[in-house]
C-alpha positions in Angstrom: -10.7 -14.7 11.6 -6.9 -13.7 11.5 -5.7 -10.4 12.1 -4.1 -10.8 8.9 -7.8 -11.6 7.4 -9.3 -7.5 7.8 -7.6 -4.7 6.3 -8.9 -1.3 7.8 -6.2 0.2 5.5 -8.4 -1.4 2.3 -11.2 0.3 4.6 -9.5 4.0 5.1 -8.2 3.8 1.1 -11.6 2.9 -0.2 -14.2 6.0 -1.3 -17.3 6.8 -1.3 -19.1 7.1 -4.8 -21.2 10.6 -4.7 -21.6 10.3 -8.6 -20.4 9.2 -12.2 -17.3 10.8 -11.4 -17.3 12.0 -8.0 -15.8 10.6 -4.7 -15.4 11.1 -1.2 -12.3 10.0 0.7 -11.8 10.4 4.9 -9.1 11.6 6.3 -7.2 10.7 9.4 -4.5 12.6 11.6 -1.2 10.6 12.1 0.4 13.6 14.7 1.8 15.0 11.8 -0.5 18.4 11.4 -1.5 17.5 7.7 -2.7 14.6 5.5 -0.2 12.5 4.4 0.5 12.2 0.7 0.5 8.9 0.2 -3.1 8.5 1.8 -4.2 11.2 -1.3 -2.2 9.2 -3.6 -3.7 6.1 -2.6 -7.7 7.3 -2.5 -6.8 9.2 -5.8 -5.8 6.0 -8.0 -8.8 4.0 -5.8 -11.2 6.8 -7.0 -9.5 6.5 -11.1 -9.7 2.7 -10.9 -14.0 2.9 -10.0 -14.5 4.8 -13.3 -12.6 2.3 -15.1 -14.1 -0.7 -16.6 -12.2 -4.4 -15.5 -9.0 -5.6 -17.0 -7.1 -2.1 -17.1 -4.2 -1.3 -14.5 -1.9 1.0 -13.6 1.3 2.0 -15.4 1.5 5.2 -14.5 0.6 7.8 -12.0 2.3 11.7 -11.9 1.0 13.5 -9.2 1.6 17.3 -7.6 0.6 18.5 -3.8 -0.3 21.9 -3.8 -1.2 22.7 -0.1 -1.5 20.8 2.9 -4.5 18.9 3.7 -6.8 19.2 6.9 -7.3 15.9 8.7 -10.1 17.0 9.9 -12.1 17.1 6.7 -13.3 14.8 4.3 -11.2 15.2 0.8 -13.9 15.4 -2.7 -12.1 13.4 -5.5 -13.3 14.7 -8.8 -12.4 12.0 -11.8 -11.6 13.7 -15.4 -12.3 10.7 -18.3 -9.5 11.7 -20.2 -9.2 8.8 -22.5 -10.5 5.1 -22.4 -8.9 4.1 -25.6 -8.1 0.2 -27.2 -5.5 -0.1 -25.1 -5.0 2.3 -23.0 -7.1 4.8 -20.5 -6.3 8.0 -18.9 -7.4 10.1 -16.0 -6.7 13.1 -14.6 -7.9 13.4 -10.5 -7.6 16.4 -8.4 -8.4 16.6 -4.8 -10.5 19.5 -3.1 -11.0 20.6 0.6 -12.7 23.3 1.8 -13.7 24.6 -2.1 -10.4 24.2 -3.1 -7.5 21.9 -4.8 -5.1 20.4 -2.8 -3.9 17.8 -5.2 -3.9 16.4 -8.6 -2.8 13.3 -10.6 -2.5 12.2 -14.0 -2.6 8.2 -14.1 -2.6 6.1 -17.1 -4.4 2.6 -17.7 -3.2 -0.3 -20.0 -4.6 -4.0 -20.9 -2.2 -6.7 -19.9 0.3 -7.5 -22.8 2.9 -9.9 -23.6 6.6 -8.2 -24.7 10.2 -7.5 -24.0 10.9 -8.2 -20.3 14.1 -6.5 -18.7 14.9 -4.8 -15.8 17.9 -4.0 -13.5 18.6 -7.2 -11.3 19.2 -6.7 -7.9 18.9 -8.7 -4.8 17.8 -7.0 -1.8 19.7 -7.8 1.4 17.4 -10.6 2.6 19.3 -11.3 5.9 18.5 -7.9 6.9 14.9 -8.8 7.1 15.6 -12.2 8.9 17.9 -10.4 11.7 15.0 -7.9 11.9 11.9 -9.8 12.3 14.0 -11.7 15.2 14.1 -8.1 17.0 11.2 -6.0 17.8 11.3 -3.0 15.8 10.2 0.2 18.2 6.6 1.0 16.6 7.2 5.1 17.4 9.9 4.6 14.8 7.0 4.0 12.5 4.1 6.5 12.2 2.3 3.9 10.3 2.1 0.7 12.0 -0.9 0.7 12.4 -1.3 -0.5 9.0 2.1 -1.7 8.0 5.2 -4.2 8.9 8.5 -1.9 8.6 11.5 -2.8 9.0 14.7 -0.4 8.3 18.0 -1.8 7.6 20.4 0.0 9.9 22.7 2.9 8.0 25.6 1.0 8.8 24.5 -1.7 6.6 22.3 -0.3 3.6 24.0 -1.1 0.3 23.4 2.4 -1.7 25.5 6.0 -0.4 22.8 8.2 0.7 19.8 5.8 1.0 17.4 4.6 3.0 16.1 0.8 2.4 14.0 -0.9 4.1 11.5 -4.1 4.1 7.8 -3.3 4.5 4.3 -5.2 4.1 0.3 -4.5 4.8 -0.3 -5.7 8.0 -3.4 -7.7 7.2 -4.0 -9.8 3.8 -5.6 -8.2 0.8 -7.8 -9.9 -1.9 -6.7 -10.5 -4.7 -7.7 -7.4 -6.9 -5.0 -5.8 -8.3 -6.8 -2.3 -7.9 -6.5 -2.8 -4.2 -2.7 -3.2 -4.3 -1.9 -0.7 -6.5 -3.1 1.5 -3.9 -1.8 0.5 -1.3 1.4 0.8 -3.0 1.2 3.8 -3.9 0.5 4.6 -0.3 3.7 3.1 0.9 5.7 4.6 -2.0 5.4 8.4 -0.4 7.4 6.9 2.7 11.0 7.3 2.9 11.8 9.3 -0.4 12.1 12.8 0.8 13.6 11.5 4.2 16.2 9.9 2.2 17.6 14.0 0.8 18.4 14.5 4.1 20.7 11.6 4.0 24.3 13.9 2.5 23.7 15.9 5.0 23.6 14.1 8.1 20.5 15.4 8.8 18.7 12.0 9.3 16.2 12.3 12.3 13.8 9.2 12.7 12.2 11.1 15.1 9.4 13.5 13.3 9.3 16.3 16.4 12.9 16.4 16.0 13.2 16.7 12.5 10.1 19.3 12.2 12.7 21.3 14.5 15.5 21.6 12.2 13.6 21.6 9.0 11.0 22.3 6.5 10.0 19.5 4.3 6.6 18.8 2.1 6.0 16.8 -0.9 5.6 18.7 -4.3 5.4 15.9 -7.1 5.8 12.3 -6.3 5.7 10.0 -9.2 5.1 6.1 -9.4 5.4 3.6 -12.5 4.1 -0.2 -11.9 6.3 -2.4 -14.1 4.8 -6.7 -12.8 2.4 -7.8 -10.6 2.9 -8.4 -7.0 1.1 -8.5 -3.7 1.4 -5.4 -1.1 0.4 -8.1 1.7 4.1 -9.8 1.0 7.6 -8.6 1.7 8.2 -5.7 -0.4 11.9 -4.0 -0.3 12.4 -0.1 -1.0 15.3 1.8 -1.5 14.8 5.5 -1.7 17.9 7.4 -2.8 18.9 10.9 -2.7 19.7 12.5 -6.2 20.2 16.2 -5.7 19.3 18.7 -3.3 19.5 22.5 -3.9 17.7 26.2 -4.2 15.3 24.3 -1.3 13.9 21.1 -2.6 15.3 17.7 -2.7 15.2 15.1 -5.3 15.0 11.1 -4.8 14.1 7.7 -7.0 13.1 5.0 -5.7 12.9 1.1 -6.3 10.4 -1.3 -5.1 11.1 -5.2 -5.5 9.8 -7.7 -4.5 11.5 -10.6 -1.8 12.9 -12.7 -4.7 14.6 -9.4 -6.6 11.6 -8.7 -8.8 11.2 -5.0 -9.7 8.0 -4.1 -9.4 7.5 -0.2 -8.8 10.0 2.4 -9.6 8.9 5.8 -8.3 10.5 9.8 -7.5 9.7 12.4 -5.7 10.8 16.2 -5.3 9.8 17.9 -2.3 10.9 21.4 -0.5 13.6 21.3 1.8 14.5 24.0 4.1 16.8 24.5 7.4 14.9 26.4 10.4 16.5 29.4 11.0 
């Protein structure tokens, strides 16, 4: 077996059923004193997609964080069965700890159709990722290596003002369920959007210690649409860019595609953004 053949991030996503439309999800503590959103986001769409019957995916998921989570509880996922209609399902999940809501998300479900196909060509900077996996990219840069490949393109070199791009991929293979990618997308999509607010200010720290120093920042509503398939497990390129900040929160859209200019994911995210005084 490969190292590429066992995903403990499949493992950490995945929760437990308690009933019809209950779940359990663990947490874990990545130094930075609270769960990280995209691990809620993540378990949240695993924990839809089990009430689900097979052959409906993800669109669409539109989710709010209302208080920081403890990493050292479990988090209950509690599954609303909004809608399973002939074409579409919805559901609506919120996340408790501790006898309260930390979190909730509104996801819709669709059968595969054929129709119009468009979207916004692009091609990501592909010698970026070729000069980078020829370097070793310093792991503390990277709270998550533990389950993912990351590699930044330095700001010298990124080809949107006031973003942050960079080339990311699970660390171990996935199967081939599309349920399980979705996820794990999702998970990746809550890095790098609110950093990249900070960007037309100069007030782009790498280093977390440093930039919990100078600022206040935490997720409020992060949103995600899946437009084609793709695999999480293969080179994926995001650019996160900064919209507008002001009155303390940031704003930032995102676009996920994949290594041959595919879009596959489009996402946002607003989050509150203050300066230490």
């Amino acid at each position: 077996m490969t190292d590429r053949e066992y995903s403990p991030l499949l493992e950490f996503l995945d929760c437990e059923t308690l009933d019809l439309s209950l779940f359990r999800g663990q947490s874990r503590d990545f130094k930075t004193g609270q769960v990280f959103g995209g691990q809620v986001l993540g378990q949240a769409i695993k924990a839809a997609y089990k009430t689900l019957d097979s052959g409906r995916f993800i669109h669409s998921a539109h989710a709010y964080f209302l208080t920081r989570g403890d990493v050292n509880a479990p988090i209950i996922y509690e599954v609303d069965r909004s809608l399973d209609g002939g074409s579409f399902s919805s559901r609506r999940v919120v996340a408790i700890q501790h006898g309260r809501q930390i979190f909730h998300l509104s996801a819709s479900f669709q059968k595969p159709e054929s129709g119009l196909n468009h979207y916004r060509e692009w091609v990501p900077p592909k010698e970026e990722l070729k000069t980078a996996l020829e370097q070793k990219f310093p792991e503390e840069h990277n709270f998550q290596s533990e389950f993912f490949d990351v590699h930044y393109v330095p700001q010298e070199k990124v080809t949107t003002e006031n973003s942050i791009q960079y080339w990311m991929r699970a660390k171990h293979a996935l199967p081939d369920d599309m349920a399980c990618h979705h996820s794990v997308l999702a998970y990746i999509s809550d890095m790098g959007l609110l950093e990249a607010t900070l960007m037309p200010h100069e007030l782009g720290e790498r280093d977390m210690k440093k930039r919990h120093q100078k600022l206040m920042m935490a997720s409020i509503d992060h949103a995600i649409w899946f437009h084609r398939d793709f695999r999480a497990d293969d080179w994926l390129f995001y650019e996160c860019r900064a919209e507008s900040t002001g009155n303390g929160r940031g704003l930032a859209f995102g676009r996920i595609y994949s290594e041959d200019g595919t879009l596959v994911a489009s996402t946002s995210q607003e989050g509150l953004l203050r300066l230490r005084r």
